[in-house]
DRENPA-3360 file (N, C-alpha, C; in nm, 2 decimals, always signed):
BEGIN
1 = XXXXXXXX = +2.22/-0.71/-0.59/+2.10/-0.64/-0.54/+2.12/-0.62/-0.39 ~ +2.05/-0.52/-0.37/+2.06/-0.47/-0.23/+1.94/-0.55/-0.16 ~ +1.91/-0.52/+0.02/+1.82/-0.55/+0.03/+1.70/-0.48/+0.03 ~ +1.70/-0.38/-0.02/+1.61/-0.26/-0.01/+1.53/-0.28/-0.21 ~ +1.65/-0.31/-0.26/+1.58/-0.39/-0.38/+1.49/-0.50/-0.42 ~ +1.53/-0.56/-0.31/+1.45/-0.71/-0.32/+1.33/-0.64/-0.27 ~ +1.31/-0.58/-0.12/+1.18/-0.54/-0.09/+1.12/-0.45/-0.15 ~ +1.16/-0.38/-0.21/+1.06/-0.33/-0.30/+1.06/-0.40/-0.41;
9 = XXXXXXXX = +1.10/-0.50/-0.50/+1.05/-0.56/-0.59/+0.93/-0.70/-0.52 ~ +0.94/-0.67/-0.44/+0.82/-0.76/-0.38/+0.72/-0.70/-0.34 ~ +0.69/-0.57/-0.30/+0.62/-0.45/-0.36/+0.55/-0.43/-0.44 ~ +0.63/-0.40/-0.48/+0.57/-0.38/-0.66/+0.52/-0.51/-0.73 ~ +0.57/-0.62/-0.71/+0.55/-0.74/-0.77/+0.38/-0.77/-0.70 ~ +0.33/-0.78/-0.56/+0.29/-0.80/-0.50/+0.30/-0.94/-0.46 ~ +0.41/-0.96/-0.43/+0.42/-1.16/-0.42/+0.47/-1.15/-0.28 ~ +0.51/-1.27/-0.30/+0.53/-1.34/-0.14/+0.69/-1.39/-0.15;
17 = XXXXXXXX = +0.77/-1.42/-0.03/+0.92/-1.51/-0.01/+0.88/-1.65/+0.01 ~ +0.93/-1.73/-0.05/+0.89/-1.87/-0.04/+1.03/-1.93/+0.01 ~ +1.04/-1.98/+0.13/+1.10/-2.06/+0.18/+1.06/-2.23/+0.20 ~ +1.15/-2.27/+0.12/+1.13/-2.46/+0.08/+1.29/-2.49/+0.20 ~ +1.21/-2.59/+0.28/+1.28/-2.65/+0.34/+1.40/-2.77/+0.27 ~ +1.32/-2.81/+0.19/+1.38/-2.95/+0.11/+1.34/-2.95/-0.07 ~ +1.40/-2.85/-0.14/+1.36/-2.83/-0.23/+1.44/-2.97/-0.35 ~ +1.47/-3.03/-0.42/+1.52/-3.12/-0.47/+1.61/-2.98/-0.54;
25 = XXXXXXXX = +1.76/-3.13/-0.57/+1.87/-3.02/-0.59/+1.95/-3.18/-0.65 ~ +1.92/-3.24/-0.77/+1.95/-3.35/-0.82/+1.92/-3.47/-0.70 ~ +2.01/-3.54/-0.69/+2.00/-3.64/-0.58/+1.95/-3.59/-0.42 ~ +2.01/-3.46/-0.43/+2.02/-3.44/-0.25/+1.89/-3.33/-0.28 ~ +1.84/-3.28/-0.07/+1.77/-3.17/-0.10/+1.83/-3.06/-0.05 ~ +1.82/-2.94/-0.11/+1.81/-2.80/-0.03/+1.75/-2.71/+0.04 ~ +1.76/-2.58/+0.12/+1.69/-2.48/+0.08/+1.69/-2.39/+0.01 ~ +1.55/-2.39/-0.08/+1.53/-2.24/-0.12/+1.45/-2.16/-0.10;
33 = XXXXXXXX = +1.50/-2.03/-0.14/+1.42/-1.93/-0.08/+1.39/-1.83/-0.21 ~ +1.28/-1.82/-0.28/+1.24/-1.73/-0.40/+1.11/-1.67/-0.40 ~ +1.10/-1.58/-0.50/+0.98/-1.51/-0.51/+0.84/-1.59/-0.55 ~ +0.76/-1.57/-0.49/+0.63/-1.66/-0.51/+0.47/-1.57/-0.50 ~ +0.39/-1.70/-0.57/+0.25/-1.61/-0.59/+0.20/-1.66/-0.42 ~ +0.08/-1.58/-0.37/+0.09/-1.59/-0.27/-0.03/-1.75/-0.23 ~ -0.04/-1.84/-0.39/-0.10/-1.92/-0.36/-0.03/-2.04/-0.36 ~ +0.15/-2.02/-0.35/+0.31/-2.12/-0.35/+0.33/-2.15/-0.50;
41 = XXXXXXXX = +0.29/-2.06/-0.60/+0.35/-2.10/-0.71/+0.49/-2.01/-0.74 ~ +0.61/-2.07/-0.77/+0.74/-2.02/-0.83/+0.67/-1.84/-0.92 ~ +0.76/-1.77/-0.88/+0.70/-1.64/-0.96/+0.78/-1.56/-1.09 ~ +0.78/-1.56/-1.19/+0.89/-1.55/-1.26/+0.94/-1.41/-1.29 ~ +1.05/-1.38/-1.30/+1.08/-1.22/-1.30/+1.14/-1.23/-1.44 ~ +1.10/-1.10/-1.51/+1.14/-1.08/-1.66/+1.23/-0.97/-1.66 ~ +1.33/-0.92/-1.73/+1.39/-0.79/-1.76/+1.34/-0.72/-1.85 ~ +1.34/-0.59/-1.90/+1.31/-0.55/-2.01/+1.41/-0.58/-2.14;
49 = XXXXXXXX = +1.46/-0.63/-2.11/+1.56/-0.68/-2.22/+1.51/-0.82/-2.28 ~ +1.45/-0.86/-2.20/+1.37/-0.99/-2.22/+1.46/-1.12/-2.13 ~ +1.52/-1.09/-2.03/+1.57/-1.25/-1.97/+1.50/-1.25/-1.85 ~ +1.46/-1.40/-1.80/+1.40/-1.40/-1.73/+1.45/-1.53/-1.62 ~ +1.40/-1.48/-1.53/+1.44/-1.63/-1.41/+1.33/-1.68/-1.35 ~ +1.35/-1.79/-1.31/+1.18/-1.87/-1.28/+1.30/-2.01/-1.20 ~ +1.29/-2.05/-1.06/+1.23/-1.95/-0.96/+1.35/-1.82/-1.00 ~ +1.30/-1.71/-0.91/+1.38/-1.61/-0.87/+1.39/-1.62/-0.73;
57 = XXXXXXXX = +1.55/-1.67/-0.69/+1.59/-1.70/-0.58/+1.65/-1.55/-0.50 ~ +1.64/-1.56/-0.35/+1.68/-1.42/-0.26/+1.76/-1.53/-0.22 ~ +1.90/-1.41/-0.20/+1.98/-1.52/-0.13/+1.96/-1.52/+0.02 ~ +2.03/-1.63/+0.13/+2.02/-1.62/+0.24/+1.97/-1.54/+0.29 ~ +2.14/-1.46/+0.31/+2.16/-1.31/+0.42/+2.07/-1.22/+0.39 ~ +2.01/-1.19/+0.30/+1.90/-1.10/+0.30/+1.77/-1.14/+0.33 ~ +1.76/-1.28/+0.32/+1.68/-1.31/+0.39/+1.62/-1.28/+0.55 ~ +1.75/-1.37/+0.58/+1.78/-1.35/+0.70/+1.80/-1.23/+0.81;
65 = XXXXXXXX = +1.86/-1.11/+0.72/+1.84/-0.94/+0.72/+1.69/-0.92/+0.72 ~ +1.60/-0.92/+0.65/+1.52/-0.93/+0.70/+1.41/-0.99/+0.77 ~ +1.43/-1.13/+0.79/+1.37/-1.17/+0.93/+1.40/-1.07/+1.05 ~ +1.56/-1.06/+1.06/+1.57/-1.00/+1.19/+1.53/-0.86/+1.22 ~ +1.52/-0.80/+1.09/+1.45/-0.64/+1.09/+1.29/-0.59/+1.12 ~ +1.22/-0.73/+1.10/+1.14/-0.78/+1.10/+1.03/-0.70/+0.94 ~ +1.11/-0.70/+0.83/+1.06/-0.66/+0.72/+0.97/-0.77/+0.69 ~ +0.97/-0.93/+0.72/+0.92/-0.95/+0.68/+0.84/-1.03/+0.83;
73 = XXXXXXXX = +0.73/-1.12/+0.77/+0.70/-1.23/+0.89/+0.59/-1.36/+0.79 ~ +0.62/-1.45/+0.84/+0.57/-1.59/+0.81/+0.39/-1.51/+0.83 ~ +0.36/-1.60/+0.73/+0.18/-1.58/+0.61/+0.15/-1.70/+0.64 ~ +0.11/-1.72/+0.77/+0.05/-1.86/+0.77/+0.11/-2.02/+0.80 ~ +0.06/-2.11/+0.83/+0.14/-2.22/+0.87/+0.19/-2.28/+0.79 ~ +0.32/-2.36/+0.79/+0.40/-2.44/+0.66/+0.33/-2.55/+0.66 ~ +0.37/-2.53/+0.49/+0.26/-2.65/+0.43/+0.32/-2.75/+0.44 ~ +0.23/-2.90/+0.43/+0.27/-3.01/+0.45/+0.39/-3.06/+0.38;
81 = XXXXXXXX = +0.42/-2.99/+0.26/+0.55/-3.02/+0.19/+0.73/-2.94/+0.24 ~ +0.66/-2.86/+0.32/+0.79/-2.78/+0.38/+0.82/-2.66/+0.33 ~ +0.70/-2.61/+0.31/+0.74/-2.46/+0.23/+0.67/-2.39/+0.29 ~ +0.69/-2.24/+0.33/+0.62/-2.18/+0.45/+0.64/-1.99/+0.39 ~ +0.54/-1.97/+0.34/+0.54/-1.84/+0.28/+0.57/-1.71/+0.36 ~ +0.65/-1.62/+0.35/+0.61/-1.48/+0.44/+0.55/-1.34/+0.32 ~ +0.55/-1.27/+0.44/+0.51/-1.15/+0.35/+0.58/-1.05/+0.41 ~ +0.55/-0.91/+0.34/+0.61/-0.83/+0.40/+0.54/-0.75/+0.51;
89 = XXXXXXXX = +0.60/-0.69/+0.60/+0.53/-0.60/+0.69/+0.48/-0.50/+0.71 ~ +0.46/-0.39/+0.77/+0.45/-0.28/+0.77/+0.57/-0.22/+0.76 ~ +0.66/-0.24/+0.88/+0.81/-0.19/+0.83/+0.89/-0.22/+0.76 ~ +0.86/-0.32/+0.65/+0.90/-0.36/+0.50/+0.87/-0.27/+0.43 ~ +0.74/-0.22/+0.41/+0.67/-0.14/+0.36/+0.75/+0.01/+0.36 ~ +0.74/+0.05/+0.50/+0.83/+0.16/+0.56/+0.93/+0.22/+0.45 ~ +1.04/+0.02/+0.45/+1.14/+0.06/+0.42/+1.14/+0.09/+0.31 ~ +1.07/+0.04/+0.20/+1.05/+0.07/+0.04/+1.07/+0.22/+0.03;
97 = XXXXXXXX = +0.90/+0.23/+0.12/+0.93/+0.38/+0.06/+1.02/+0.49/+0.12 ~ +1.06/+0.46/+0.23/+1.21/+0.53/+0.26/+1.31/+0.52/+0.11 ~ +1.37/+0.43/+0.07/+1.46/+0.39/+0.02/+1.37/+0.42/-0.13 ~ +1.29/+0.46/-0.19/+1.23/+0.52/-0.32/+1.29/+0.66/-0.27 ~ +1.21/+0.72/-0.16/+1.24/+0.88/-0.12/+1.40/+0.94/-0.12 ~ +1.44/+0.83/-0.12/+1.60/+0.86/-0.05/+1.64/+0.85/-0.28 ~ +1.60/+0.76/-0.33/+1.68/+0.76/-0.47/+1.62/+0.88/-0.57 ~ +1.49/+0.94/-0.55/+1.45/+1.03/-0.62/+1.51/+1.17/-0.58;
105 = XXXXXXXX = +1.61/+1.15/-0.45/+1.69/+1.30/-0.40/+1.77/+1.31/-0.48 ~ +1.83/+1.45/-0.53/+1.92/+1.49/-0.64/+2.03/+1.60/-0.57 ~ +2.17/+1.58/-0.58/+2.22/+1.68/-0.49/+2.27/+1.78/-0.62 ~ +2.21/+1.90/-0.57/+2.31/+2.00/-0.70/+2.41/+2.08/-0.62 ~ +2.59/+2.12/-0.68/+2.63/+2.17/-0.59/+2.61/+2.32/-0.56 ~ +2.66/+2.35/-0.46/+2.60/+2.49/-0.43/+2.75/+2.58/-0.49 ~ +2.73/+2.71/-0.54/+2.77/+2.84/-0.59/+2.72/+2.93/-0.56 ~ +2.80/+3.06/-0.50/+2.75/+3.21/-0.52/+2.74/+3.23/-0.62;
113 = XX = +2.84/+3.24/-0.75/+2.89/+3.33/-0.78/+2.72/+3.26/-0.90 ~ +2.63/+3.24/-0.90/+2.55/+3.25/-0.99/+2.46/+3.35/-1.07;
% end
């Protein structure tokens, strides 16, 4: 997935990016970073095929892609457990629907002799 996918499935989803400082990962901790309800519960994404993932993890660099774009921005202070929600922006927003407008374009080629 692109990053233009993830933001608009966050869109459409109406959820939140949940970034866990110290998520447990067997013995050791991690970070993760997944799709969430915007009250910190894990959010689960289904296919129409029927598979689904629960959490649904973004990786890094798109994360990170969009911090710096500023698609997204932090929803408030991190909770006591180390998990600190964002949402998306206005220019998150932007970008969806740019990137909807841009996939509904159809190129036909051009001919005289029609």
């Amino acid at each position: 997935m692109y990053t233009e996918e993830y933001l608009d499935l966050i869109a459409t989803s109406g959820c939140a990016i949940m970034f866990e400082k110290a998520a447990p990962a067997g013995r050791l901790k991690r970070e993760m970073i997944s799709l969430a309800t915007y009250d910190g519960r894990h959010l689960r994404v289904t296919t129409p095929q029927g598979f689904s993932a629960c959490p649904f993890q973004i990786p890094r660099e798109i994360f990170d892609e969009c911090l710096v774009a500023k698609f997204i921005e932090q929803d408030g202070p991190e909770y006591p457990d180390r998990r600190v929600l964002f949402r998306l922006t206005q220019a998150g927003l932007s970008r969806v629907d740019v990137a909807r407008n841009i996939s509904k374009m159809t190129v036909k080629t051009y001919s005289d002799f029609d």
